[in-house]
N, CA and C atoms as an extended XYZ file, in Angstrom:
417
Properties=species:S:1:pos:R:3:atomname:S:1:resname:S:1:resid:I:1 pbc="F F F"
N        -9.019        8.417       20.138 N   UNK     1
C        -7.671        8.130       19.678 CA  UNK     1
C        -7.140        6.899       20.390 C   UNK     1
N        -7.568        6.852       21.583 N   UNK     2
C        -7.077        5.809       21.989 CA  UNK     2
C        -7.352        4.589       21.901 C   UNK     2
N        -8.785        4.228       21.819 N   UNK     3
C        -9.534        2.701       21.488 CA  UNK     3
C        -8.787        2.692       20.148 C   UNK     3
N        -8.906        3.780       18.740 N   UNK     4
C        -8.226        3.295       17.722 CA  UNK     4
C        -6.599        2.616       17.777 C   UNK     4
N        -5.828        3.507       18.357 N   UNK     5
C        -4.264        2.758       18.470 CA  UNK     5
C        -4.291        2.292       19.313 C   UNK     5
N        -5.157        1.430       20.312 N   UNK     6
C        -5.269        0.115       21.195 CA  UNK     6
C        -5.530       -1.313       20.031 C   UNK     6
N        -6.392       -0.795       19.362 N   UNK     7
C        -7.438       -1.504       18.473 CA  UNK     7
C        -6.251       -1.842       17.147 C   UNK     7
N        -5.603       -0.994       17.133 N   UNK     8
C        -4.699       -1.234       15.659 CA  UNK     8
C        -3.300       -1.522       16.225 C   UNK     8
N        -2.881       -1.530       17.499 N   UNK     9
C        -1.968       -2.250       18.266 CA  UNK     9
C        -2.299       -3.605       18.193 C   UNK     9
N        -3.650       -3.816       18.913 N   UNK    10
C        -3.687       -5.768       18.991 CA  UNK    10
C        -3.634       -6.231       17.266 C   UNK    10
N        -4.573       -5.874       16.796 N   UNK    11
C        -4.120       -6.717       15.241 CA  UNK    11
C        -2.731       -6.645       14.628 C   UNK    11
N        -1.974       -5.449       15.037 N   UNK    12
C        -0.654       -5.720       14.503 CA  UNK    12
C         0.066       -6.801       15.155 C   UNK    12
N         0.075       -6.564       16.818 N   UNK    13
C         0.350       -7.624       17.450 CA  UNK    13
C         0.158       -8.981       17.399 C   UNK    13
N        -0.768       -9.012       16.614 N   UNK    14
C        -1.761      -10.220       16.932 CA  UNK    14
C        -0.996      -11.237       15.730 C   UNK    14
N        -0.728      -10.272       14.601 N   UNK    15
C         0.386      -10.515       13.126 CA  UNK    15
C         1.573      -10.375       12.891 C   UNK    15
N         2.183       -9.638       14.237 N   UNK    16
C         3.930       -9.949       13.797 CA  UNK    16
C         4.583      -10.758       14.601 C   UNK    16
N         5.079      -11.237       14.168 N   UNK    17
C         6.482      -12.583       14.854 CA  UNK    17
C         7.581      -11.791       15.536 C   UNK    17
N         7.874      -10.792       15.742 N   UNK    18
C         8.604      -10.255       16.305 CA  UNK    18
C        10.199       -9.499       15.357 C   UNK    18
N        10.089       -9.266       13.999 N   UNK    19
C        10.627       -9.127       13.104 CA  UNK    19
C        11.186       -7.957       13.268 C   UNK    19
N        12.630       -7.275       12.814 N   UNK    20
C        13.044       -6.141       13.046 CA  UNK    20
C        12.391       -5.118       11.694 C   UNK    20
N        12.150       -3.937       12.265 N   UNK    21
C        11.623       -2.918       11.112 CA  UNK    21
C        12.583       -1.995       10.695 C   UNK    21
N        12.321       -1.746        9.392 N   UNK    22
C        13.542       -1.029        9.047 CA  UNK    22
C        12.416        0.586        8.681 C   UNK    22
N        12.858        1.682        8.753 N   UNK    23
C        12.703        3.029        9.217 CA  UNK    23
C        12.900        3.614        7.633 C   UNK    23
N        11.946        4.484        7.321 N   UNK    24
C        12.252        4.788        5.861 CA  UNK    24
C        12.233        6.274        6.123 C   UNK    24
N        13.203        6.932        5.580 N   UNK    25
C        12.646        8.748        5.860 CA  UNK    25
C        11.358        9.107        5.794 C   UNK    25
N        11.094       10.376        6.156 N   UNK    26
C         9.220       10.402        5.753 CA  UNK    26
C         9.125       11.963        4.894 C   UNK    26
N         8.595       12.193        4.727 N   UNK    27
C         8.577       12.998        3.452 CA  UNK    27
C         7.957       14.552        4.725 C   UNK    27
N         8.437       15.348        4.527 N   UNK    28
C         8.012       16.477        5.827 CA  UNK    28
C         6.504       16.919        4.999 C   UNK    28
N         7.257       17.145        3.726 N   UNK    29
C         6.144       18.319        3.127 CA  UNK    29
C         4.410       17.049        2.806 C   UNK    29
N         4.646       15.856        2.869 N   UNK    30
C         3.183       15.059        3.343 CA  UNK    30
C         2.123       15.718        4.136 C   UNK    30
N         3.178       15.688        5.031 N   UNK    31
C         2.039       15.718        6.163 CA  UNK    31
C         2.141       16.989        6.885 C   UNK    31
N         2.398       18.349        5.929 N   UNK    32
C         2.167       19.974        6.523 CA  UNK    32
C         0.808       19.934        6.273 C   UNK    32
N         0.163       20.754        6.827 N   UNK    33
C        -1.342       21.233        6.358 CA  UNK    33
C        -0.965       21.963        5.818 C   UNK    33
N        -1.968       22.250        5.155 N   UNK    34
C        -1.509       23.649        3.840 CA  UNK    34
C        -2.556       25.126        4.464 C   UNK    34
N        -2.188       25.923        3.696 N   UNK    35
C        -2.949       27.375        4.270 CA  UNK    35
C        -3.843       27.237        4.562 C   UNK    35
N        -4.641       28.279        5.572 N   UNK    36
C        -5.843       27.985        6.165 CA  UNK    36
C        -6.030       26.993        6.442 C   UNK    36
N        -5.530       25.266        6.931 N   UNK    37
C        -6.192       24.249        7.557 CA  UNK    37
C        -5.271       23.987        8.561 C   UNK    37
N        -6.376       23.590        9.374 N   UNK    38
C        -6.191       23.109       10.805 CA  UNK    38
C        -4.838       22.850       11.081 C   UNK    38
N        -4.020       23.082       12.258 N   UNK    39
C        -2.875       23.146       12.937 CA  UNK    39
C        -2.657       21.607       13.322 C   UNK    39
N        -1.585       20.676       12.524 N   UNK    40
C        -1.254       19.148       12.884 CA  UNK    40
C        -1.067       19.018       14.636 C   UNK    40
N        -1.415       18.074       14.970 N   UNK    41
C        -0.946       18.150       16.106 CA  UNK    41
C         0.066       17.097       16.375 C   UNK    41
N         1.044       17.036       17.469 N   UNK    42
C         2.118       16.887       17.010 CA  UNK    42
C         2.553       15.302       16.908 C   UNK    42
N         1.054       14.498       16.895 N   UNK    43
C         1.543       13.023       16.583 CA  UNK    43
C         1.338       12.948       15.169 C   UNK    43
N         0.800       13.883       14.153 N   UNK    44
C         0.726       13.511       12.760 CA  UNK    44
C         1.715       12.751       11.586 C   UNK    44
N         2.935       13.071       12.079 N   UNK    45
C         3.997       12.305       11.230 CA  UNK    45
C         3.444       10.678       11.410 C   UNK    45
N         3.833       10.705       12.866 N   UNK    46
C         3.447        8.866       13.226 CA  UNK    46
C         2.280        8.588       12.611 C   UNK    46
N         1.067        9.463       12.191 N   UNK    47
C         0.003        8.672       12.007 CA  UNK    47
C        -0.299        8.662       10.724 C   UNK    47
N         0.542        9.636       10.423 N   UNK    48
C         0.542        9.582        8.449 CA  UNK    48
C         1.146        8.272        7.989 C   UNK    48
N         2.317        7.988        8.684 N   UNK    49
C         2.992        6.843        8.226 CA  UNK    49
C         2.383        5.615        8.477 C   UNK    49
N         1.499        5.414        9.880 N   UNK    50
C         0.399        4.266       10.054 CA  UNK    50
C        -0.509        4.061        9.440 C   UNK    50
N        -0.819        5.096        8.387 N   UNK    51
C        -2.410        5.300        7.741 CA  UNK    51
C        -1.323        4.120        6.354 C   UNK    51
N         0.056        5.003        5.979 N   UNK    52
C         0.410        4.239        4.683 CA  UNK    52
C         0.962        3.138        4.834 C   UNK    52
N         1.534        2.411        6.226 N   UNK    53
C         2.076        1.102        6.984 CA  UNK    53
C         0.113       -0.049        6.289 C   UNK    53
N        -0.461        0.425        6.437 N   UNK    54
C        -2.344        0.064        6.777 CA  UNK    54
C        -2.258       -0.087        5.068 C   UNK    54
N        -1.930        0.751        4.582 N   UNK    55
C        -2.309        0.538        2.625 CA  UNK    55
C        -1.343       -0.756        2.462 C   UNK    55
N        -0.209       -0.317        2.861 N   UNK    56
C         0.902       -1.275        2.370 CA  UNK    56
C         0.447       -3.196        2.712 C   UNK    56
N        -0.152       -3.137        4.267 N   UNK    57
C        -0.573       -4.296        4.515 CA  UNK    57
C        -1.819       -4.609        3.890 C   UNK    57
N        -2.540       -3.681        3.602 N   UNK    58
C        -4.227       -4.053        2.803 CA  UNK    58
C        -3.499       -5.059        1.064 C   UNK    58
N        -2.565       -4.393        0.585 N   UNK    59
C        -2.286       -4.773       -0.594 CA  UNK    59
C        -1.640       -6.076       -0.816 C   UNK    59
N        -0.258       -6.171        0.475 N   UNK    60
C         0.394       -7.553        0.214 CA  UNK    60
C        -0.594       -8.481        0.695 C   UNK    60
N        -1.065       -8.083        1.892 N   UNK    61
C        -2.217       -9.460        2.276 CA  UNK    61
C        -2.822       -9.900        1.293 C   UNK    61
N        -3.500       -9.152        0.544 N   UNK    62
C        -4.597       -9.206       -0.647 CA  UNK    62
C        -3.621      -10.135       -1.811 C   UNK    62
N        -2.531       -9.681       -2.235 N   UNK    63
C        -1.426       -9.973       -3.374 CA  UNK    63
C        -1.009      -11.697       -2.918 C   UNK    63
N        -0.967      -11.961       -1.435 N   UNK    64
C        -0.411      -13.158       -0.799 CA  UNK    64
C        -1.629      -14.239       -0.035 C   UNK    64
N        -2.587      -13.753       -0.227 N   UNK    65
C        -3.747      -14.676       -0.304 CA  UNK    65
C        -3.813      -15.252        1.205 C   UNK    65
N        -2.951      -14.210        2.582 N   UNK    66
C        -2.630      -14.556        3.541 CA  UNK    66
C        -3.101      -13.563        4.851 C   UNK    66
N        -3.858      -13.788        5.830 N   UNK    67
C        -4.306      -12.837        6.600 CA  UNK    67
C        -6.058      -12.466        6.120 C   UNK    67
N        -6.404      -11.408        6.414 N   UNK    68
C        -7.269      -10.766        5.740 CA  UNK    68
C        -7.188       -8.982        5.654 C   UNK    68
N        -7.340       -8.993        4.008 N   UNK    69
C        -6.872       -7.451        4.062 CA  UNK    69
C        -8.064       -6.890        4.376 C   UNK    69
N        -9.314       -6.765        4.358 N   UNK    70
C        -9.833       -6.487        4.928 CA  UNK    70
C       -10.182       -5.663        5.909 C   UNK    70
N        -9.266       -6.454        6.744 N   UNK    71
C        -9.180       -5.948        8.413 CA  UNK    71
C        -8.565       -4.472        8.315 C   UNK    71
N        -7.632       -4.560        7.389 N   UNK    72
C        -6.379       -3.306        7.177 CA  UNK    72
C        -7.289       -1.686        6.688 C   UNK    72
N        -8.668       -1.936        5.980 N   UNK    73
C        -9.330       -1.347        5.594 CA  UNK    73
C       -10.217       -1.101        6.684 C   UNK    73
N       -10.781       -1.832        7.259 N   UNK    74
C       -11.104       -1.674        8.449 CA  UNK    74
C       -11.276       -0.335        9.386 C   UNK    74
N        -9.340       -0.679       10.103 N   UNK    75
C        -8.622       -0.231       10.544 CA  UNK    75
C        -8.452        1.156        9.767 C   UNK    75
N        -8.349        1.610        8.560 N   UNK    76
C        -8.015        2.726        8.272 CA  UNK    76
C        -9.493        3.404        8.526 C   UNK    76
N       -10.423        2.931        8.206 N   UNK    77
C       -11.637        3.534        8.018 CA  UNK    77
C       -11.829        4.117        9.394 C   UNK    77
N       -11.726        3.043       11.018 N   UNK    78
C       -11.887        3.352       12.221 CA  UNK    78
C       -10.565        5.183       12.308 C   UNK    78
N        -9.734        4.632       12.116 N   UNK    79
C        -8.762        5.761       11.901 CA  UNK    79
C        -9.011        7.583       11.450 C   UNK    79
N        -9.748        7.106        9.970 N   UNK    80
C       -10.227        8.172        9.801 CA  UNK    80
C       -11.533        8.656       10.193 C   UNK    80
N       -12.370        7.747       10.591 N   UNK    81
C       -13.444        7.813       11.843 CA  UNK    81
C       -12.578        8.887       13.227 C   UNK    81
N       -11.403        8.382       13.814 N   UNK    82
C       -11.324        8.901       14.715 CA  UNK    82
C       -10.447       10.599       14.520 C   UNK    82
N        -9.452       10.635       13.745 N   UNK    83
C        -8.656       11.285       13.172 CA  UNK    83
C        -8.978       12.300       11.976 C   UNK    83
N       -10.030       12.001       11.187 N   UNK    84
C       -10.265       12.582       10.115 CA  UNK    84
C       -11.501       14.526       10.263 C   UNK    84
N       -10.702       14.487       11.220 N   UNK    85
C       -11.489       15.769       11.991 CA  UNK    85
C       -11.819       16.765       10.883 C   UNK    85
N       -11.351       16.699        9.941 N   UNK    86
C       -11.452       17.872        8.581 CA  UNK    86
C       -11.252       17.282        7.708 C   UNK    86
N       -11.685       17.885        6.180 N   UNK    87
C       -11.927       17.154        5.199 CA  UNK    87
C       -10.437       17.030        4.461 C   UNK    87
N        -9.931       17.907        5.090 N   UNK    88
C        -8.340       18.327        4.686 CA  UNK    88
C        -7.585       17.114        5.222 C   UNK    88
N        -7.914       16.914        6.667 N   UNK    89
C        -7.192       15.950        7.479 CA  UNK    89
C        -7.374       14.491        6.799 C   UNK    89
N        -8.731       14.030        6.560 N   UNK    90
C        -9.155       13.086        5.903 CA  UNK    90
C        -8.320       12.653        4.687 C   UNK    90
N        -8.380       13.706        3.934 N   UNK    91
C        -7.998       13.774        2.516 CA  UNK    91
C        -5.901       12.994        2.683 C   UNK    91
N        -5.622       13.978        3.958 N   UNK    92
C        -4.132       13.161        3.629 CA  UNK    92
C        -3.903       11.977        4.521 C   UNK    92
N        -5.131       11.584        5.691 N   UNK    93
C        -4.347       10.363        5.925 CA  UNK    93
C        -4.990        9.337        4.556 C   UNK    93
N        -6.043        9.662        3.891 N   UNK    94
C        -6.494        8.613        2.958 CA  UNK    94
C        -5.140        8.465        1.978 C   UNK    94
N        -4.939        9.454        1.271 N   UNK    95
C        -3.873       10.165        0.330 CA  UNK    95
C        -2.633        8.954        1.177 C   UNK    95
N        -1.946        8.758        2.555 N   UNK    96
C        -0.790        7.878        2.848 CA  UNK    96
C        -0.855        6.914        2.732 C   UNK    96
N        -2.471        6.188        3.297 N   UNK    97
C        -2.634        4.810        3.144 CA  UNK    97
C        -3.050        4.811        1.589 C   UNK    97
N        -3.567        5.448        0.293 N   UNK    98
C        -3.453        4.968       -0.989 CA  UNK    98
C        -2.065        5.084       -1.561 C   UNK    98
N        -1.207        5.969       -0.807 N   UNK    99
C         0.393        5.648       -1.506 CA  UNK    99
C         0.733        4.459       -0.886 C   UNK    99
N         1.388        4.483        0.074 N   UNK   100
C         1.231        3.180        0.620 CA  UNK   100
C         1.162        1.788       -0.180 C   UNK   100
N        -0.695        1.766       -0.547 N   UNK   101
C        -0.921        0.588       -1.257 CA  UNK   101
C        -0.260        0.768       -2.452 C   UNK   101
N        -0.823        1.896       -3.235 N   UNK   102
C        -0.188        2.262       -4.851 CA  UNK   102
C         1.999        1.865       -5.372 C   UNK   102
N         2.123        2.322       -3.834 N   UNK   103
C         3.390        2.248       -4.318 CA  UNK   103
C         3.801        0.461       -4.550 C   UNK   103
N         3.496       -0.184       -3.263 N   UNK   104
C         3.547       -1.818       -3.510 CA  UNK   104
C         3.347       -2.316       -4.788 C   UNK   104
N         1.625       -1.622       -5.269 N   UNK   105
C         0.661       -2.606       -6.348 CA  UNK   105
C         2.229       -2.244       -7.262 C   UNK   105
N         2.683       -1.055       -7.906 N   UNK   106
C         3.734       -0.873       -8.610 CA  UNK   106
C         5.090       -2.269       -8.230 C   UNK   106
N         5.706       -2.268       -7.255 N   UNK   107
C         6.412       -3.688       -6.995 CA  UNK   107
C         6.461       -4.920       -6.992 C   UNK   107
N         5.328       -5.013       -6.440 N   UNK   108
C         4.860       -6.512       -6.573 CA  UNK   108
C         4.044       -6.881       -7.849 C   UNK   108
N         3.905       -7.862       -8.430 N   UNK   109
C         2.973       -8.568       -9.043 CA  UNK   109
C         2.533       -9.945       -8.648 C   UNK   109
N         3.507      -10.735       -8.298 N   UNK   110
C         2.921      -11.587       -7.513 CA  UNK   110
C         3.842      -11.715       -6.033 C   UNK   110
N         3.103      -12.705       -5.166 N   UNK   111
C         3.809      -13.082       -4.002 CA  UNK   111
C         4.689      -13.490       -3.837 C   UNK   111
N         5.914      -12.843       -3.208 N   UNK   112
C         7.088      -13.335       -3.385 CA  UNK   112
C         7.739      -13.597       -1.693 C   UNK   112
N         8.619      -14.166       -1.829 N   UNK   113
C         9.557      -14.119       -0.096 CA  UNK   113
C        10.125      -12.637        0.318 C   UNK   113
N        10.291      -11.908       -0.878 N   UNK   114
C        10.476      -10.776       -0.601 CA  UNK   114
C         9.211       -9.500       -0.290 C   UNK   114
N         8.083      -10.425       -1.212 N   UNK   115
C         6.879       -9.439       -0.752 CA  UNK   115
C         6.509       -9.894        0.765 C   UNK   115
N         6.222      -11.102        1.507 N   UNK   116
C         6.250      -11.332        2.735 CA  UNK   116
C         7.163      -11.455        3.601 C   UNK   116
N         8.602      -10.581        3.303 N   UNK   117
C         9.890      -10.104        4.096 CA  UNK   117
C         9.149       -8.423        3.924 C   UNK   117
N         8.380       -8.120        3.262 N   UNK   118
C         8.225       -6.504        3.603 CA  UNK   118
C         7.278       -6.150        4.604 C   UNK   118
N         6.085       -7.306        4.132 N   UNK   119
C         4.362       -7.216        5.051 CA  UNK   119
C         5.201       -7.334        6.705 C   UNK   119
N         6.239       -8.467        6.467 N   UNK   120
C         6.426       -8.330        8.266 CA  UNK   120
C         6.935       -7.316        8.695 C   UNK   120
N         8.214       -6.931        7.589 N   UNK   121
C         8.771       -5.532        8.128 CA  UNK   121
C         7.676       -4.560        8.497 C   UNK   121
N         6.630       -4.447        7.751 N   UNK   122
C         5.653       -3.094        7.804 CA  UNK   122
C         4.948       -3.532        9.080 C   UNK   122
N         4.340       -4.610        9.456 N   UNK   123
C         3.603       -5.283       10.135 CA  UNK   123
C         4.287       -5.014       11.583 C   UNK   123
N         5.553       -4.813       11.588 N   UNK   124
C         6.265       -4.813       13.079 CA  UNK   124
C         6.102       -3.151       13.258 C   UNK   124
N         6.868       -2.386       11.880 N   UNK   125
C         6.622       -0.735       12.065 CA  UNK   125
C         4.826       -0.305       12.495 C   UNK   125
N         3.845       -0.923       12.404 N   UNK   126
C         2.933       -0.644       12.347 CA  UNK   126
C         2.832       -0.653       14.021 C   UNK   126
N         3.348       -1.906       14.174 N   UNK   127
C         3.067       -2.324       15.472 CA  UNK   127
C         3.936       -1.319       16.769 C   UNK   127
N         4.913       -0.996       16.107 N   UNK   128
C         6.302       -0.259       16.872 CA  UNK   128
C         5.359        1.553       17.293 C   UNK   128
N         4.585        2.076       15.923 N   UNK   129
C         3.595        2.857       15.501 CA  UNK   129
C         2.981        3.044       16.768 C   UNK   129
N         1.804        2.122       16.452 N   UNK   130
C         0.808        2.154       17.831 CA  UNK   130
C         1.468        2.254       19.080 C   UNK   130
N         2.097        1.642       19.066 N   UNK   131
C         3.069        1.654       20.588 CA  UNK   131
C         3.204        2.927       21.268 C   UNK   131
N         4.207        3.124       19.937 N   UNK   132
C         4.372        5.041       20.215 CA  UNK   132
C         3.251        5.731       20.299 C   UNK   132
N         2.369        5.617       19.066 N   UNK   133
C         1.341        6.662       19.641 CA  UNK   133
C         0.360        6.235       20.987 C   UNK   133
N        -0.022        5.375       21.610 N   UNK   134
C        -0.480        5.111       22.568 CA  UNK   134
C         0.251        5.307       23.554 C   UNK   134
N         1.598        4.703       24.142 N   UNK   135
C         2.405        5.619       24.702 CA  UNK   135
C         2.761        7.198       25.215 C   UNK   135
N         2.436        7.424       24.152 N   UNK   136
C         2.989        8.804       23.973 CA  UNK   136
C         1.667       10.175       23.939 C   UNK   136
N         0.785        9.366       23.501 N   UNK   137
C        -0.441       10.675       23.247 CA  UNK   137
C        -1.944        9.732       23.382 C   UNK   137
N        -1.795        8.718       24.293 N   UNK   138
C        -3.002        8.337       24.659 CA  UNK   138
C        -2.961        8.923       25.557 C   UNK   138
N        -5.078        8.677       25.922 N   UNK   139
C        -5.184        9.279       27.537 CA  UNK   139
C        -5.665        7.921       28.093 C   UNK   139
């Protein structure tokens, strides 16, 4: 857990200018496990929302011909490498980072000042993300 939100700290870092993030509610019933699966532990909110912060940047990068999305795929893959302890678990951080992207591809069509006023917004939450979870539940 920790090389991953070290690892997905520097590339966010490495990409935001220092931009303020704006905080979106998060949906509770996302990220419950459902009957019989594994007990969340208690950084899952943060990392549901980093898995869909990771879609959101895979898509505008890709849409804005800027960065490499790539990397963002990457990064989710290492993620669910580290995180994806059950097929259940797997299933919803994949499930945040494809809303995530899905919801953008729906907004955007092409690159706009407003589509690269969001990548930074997300790009700083991503970064604000790691922080916390390394902070908070690294060893």
């Amino acid at each position: 857990m920790r090389y991953l939100v070290l690892t997905c700290c520097l590339a966010l870092a490495a990409l935001c200018n220092g931009a303020a993030h704006a905080q979106q509610p998060q949906n509770p019933a996302a990220t419950e496990p459902q009957a019989g699966a594994e007990a969340a532990p208690p950084y899952e909110a943060d990392l549901m929302r980093l898995a869909r912060v990771l879609g959101v940047l895979t898509f505008i990068d890709g849409l804005c011909g800027e960065g490499d999305p790539q990397q963002w795929r990457e990064r989710m893959a290492d993620l669910l490498d580290a995180e994806g302890t059950s097929p259940q678990r797997r299933e919803r951080l994949a499930g945040a980072y494809n809303r995530g992207y899905r919801s953008y591809a729906l907004t955007y069509r092409r690159c706009t000042d407003a589509a690269r006023a969001a990548r930074d917004l997300h790009a700083a939450e991503g970064q604000r993300l790691t922080r916390t979870l390394a902070s908070r539940f690294g060893q």
